[in-house]
SELUM-217418 format. One record per residue: z, y, x of N, C-alpha, C in turn; chain; residue in three letters. Coordinates in Angstrom, 2 decimals, m for minus. Layout:
// residues N
    n_zz    n_yy    n_xx   ca_zz   ca_yy   ca_xx    c_zz    c_yy    c_xx chaine residu
       Z       Y       X       Z       Y       X       Z       Y       X      A    ALA
...
END
This chain:
// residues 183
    n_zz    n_yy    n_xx   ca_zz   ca_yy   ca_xx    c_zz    c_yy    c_xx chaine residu
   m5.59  m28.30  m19.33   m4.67  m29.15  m18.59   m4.82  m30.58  m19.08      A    UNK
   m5.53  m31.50  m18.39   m5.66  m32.82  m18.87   m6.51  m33.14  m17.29      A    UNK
   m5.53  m34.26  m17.22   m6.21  m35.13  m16.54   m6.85  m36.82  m17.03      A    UNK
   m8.21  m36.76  m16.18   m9.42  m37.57  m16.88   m8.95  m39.33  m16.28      A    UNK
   m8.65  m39.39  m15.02   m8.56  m40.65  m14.93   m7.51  m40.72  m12.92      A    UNK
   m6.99  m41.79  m13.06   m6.39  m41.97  m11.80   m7.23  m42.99  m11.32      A    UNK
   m7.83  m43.09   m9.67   m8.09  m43.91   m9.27   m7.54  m45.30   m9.00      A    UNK
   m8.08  m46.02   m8.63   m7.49  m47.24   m8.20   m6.24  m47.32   m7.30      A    UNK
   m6.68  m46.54   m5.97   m5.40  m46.43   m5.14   m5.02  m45.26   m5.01      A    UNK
   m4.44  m44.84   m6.13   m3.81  m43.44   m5.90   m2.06  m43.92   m5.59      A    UNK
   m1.34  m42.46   m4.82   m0.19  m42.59   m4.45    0.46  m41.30   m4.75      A    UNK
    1.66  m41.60   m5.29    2.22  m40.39   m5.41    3.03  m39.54   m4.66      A    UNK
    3.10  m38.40   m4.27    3.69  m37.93   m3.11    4.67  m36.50   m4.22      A    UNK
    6.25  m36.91   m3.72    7.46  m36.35   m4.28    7.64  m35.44   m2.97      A    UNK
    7.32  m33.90   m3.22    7.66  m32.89   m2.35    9.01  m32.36   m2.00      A    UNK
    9.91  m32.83   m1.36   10.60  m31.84   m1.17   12.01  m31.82   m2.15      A    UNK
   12.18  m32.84   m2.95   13.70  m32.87   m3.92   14.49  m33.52   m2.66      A    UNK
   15.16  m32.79   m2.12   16.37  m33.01   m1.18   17.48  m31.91   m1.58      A    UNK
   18.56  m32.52   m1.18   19.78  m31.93   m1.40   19.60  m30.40   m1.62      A    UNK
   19.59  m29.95   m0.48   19.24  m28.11    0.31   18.51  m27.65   m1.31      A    UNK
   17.33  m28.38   m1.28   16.43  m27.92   m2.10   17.02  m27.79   m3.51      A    UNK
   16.93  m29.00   m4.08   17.41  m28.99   m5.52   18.14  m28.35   m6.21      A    UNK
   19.14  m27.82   m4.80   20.29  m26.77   m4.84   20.06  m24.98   m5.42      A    UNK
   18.86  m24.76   m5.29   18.37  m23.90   m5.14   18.36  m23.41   m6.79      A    UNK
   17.99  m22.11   m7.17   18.04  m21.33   m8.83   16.59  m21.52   m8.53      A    UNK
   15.97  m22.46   m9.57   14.67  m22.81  m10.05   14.10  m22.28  m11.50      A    UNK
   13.17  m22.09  m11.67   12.51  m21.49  m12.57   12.55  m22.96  m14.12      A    UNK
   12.34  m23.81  m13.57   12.79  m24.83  m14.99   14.07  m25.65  m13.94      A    UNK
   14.78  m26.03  m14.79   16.07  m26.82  m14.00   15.13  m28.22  m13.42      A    UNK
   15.98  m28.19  m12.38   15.74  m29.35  m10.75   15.86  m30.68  m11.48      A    UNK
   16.89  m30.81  m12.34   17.07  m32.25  m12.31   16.32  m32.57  m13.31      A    UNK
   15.45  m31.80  m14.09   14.59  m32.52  m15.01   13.17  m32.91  m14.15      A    UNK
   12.70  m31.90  m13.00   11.73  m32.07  m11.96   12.03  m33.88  m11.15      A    UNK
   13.70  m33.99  m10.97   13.98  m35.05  m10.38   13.46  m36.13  m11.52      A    UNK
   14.39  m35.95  m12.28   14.19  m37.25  m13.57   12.52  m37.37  m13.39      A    UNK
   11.95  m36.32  m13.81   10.16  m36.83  m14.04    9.15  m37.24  m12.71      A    UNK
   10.35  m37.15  m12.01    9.40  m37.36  m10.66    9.63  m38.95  m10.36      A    UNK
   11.67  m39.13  m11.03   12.12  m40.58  m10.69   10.99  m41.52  m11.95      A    UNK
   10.92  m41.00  m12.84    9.89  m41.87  m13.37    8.27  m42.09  m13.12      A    UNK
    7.70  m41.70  m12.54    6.48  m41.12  m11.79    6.80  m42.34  m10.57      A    UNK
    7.53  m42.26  m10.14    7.83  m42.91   m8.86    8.16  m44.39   m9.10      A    UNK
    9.11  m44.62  m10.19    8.79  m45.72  m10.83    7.72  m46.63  m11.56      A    UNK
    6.78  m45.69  m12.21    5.58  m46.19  m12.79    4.76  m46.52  m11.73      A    UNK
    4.80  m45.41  m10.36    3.99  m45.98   m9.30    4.31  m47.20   m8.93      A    UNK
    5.49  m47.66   m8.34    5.93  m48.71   m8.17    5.99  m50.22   m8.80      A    UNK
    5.85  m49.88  m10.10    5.45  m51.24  m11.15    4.03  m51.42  m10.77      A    UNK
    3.31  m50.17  m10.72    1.46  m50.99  m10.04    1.57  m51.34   m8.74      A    UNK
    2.43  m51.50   m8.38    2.07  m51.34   m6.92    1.43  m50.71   m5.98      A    UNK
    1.73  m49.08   m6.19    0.97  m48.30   m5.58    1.78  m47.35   m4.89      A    UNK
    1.48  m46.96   m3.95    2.49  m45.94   m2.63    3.00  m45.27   m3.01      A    UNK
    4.75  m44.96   m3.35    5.11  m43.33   m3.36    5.55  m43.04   m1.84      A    UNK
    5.67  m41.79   m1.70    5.56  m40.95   m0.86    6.75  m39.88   m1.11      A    UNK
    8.40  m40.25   m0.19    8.98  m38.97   m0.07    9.21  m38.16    0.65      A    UNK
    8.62  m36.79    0.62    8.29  m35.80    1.36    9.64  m35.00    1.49      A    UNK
   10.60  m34.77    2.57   11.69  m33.87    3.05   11.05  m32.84    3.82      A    UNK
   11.59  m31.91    4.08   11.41  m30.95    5.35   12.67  m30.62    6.33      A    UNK
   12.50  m30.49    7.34   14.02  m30.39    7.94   13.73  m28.90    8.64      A    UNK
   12.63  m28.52    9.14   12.37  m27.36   10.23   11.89  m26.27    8.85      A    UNK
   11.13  m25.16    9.80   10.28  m24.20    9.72    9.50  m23.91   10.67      A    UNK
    8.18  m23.07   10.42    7.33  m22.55   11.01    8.35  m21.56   11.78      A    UNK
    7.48  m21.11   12.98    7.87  m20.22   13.88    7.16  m18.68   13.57      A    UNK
    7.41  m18.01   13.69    6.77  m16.77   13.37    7.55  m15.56   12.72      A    UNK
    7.13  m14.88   12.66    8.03  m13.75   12.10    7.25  m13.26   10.54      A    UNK
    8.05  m13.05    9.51    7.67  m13.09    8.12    8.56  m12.38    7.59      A    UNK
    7.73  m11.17    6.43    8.61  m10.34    5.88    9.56  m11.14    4.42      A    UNK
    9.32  m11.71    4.47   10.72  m13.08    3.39   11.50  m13.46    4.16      A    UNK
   12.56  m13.25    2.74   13.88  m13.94    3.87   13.75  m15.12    4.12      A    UNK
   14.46  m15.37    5.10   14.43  m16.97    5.39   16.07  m17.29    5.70      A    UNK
   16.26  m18.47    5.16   17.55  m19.06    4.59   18.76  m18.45    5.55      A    UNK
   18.27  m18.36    6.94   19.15  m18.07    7.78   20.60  m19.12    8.05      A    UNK
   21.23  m18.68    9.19   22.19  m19.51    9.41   22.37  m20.92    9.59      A    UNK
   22.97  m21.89    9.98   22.78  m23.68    9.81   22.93  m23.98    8.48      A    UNK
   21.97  m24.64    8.19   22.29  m25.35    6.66   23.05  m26.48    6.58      A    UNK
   24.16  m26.92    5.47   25.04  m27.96    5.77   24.22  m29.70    5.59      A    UNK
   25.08  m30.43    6.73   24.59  m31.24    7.38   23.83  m32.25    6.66      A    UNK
   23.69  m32.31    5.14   23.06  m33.10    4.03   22.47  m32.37    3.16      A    UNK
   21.64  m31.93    3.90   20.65  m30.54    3.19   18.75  m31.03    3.02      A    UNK
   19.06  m32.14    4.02   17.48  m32.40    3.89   17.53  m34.03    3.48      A    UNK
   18.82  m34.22    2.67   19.19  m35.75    2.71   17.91  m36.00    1.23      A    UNK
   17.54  m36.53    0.45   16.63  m36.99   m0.46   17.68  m36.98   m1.63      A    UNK
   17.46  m36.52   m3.24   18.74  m36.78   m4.05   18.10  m38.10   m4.41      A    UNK
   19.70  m38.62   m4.70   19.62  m39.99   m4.98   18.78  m40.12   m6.14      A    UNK
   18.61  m39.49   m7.50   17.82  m39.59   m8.56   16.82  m40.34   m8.30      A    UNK
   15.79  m40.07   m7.26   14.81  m40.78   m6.97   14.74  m42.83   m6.98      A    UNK
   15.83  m43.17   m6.79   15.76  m44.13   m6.93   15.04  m44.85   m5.81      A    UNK
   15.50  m44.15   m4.77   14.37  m44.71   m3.49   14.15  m46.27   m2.86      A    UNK
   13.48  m46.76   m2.35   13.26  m47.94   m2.44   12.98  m48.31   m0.93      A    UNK
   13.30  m49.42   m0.21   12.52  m49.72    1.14   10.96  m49.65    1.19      A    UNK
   10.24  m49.98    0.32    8.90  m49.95   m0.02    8.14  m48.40    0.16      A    UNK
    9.08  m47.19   m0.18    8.79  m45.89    0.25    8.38  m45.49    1.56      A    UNK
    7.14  m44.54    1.52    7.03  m43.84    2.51    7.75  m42.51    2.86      A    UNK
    8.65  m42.60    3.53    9.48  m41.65    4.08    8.28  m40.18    5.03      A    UNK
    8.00  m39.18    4.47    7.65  m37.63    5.70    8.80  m36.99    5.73      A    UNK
    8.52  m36.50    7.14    9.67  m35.59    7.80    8.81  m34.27    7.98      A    UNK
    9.40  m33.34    7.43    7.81  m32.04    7.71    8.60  m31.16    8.49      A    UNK
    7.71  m30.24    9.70    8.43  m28.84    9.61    8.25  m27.72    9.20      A    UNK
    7.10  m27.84    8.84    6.73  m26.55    7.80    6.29  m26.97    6.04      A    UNK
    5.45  m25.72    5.65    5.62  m25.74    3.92    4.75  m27.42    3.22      A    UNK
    3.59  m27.34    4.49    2.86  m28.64    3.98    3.03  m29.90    4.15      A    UNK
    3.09  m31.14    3.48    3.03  m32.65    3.95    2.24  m33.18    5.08      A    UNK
    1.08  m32.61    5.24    0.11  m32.89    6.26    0.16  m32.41    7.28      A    UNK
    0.50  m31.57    7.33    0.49  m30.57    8.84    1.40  m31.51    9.63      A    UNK
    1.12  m31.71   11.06    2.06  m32.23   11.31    2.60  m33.61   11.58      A    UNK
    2.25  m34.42   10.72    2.95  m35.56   10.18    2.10  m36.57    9.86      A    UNK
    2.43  m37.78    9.65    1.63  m38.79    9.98    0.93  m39.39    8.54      A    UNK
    1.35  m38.37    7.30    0.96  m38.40    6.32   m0.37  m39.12    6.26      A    UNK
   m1.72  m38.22    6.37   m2.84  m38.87    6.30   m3.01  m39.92    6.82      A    UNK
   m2.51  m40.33    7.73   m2.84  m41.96    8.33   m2.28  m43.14    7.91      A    UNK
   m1.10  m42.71    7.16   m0.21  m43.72    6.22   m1.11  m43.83    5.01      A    UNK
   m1.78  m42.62    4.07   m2.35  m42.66    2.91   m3.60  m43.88    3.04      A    UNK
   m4.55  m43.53    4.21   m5.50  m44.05    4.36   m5.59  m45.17    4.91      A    UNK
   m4.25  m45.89    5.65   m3.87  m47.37    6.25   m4.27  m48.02    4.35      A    UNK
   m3.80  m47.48    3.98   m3.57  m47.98    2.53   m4.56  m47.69    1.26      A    UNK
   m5.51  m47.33    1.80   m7.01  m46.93    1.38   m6.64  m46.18    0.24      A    UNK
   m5.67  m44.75    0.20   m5.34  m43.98   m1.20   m6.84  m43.33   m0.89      A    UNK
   m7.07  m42.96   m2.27   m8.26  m41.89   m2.15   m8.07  m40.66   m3.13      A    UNK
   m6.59  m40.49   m3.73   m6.04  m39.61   m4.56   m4.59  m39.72   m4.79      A    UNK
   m3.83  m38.66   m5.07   m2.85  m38.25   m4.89   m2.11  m37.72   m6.12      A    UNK
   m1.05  m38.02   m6.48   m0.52  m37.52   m7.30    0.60  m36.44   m7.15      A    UNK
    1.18  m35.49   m7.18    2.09  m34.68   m6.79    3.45  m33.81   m7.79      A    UNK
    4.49  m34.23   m6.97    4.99  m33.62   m7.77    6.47  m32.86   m7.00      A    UNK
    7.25  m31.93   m7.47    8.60  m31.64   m6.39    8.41  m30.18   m6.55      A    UNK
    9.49  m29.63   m5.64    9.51  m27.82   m5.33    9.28  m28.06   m4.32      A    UNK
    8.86  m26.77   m3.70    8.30  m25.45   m4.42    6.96  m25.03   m4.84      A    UNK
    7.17  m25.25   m6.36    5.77  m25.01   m6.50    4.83  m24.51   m5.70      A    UNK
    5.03  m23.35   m5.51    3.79  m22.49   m4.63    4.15  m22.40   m3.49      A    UNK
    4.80  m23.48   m2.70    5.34  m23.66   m0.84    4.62  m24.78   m0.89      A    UNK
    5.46  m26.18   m0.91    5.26  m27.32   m0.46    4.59  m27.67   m1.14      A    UNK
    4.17  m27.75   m2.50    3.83  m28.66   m3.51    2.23  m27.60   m3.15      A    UNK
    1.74  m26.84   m3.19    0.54  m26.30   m3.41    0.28  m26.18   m1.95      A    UNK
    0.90  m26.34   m0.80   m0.08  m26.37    0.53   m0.24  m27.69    0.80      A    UNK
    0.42  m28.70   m0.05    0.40  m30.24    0.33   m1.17  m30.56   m0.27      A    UNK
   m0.76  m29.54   m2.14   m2.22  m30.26   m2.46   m3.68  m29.47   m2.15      A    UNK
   m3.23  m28.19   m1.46   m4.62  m27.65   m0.51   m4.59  m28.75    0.43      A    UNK
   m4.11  m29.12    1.34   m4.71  m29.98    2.44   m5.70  m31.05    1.75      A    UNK
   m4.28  m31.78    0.86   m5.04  m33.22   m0.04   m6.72  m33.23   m0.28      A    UNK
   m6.63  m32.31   m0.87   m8.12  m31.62   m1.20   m9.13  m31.22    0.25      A    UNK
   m8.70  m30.63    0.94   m9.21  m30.48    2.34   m9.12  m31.69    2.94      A    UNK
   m8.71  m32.55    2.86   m8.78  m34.35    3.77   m9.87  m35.24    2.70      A    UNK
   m9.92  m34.31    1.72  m11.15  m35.58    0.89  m10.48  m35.96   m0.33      A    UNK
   m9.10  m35.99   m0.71   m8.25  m36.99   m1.52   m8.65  m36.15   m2.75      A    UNK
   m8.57  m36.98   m4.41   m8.64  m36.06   m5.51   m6.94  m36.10   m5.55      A    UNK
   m6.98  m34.71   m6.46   m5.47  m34.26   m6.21   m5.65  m34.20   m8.10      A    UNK
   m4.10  m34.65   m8.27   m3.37  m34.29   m9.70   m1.87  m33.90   m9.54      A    UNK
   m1.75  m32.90  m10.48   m0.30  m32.66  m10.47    0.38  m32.47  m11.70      A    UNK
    1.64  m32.76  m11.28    2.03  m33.22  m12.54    3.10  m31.92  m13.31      A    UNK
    2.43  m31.12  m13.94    3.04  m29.94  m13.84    4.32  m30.00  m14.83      A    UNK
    5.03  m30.42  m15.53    6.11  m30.68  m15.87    7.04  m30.93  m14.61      A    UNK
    6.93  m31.50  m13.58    7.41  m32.34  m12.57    7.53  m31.60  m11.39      A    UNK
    7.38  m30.42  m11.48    7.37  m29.47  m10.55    7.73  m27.77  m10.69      A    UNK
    8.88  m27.26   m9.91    9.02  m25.89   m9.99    9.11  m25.09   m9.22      A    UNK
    9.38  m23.93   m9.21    9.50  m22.91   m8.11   10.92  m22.20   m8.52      A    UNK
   10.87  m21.22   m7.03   12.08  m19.58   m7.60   11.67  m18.80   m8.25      A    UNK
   10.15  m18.95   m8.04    9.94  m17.45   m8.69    8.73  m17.87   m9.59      A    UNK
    9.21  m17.59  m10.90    8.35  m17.50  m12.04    6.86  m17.23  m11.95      A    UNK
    6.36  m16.18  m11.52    5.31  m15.96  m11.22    4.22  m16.81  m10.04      A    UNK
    4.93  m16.68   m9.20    4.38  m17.52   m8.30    4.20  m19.39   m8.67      A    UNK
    4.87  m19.52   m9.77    5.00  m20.86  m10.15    3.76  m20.56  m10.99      A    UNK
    3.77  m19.92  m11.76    2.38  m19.88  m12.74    1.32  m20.03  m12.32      A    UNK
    1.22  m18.46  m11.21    0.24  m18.86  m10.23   m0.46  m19.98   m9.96      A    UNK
    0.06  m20.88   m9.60   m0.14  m22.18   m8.75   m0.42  m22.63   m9.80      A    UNK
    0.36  m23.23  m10.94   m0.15  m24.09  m12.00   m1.38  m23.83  m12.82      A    UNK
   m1.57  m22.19  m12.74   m2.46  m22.03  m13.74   m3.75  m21.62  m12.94      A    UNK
   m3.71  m21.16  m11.79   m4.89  m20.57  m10.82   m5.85  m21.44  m10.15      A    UNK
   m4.24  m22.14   m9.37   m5.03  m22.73   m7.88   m4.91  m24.12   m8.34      A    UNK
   m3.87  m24.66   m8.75   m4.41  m26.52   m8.88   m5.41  m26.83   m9.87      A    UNK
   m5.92  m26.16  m10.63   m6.81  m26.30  m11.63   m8.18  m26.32  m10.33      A    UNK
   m7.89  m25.83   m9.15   m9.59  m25.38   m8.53   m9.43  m26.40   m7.40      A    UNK
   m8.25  m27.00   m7.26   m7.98  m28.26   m6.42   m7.95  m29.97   m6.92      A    UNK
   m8.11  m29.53   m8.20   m7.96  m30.92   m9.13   m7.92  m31.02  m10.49      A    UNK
   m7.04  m31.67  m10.87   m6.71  m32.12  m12.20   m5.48  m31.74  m12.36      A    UNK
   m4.51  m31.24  m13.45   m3.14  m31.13  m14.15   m2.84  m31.89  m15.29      A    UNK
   m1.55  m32.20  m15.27   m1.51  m32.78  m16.92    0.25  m33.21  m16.63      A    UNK
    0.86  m33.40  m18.08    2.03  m34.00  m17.81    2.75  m35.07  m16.91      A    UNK
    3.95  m35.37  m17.02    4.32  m36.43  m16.21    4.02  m37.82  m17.17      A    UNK
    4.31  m37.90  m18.70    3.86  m38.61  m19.56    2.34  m39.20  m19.96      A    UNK
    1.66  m38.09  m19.40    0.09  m38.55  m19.36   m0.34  m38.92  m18.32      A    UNK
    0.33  m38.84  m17.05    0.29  m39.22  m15.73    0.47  m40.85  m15.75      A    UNK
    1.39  m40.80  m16.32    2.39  m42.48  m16.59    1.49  m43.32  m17.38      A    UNK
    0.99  m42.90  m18.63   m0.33  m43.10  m19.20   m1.56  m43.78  m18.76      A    UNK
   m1.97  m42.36  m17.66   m3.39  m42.90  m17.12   m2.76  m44.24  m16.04      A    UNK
   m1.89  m44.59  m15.66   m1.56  m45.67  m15.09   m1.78  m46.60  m15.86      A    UNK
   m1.79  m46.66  m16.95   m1.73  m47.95  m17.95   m0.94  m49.02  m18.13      A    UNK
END
């Protein structure tokens, strides 16, 4: 777990810490994911480089043996937690399913702005945060994640992801060595 270097225009993209979400029984507590993401987001911001906050409001259509949340969720469920420290300068996604890209005008905002790598961080580990950084990787972008800075519900499936699949999609490393390779 080490990551070697951040490009020039890399941007960081915050998955998914909204109200609904954060709310949720996480495998490491939410608000330390928030805190390391609000600093991540800040360090981006002192270089002057894109963050990116990623909400979801929908779902996919289809029928799936997992539950799904069911019922209306209350009306500040996909609101962003304030922790973030959000800024006018932010790129605001609206998703309806698990990934940033699908959908959404993501890639064309990254590349107005010539990113050529991505930094990631938010729940759910192995939902949003790991189909955001399969696409990333599938559009060309180098992907890092910041695995302190990110969790899931389920233990396993969080490992999964950290220890399997982003290692074969990129680079890993702390939120502190992240902040680091910024310089």
């Amino acid at each position: 777990m080490s990551a070697t270097t951040l490009d020039p225009k890399t941007a960081l993209v915050v998955v998914d810490l909204q109200k609904g979400i954060v709310s949720l029984p996480t495998v490491h507590p939410a608000d330390e994911v928030v805190e390391r993401s609000a600093r991540l987001a800040a360090a981006f911001r002192a270089k002057g480089l894109p963050v990116v906050l990623v909400r979801v409001t929908g779902g996919a259509p289809g029928r799936t043996e997992g539950a799904s949340g069911g019922g209306q969720p209350p009306a500040d469920w996909a609101d962003l937690v304030e922790g973030l420290g959000r800024q006018d300068s932010d790129i605001v996604v609206t998703k309806q399913v698990w990934g940033a890209f699908h959908g959404t005008d993501l890639d064309l905002q990254l590349r107005r702005r010539g990113v050529t790598q991505v930094v990631l961080s938010g729940i759910a580990t192995s939902i949003g945060v790991e189909n955001t950084a399969r696409a990333a990787y599938e559009h060309g972008y180098n992907v890092t994640v910041a695995t302190d800075a990110v969790t899931d519900m389920d233990a396993e499936t969080h490992r999964n992801a950290v220890e399997r699949v982003f290692p074969r999609l990129g680079e890993t490393d702390t939120t502190d060595a992240i902040i680091k390779l910024l310089g």
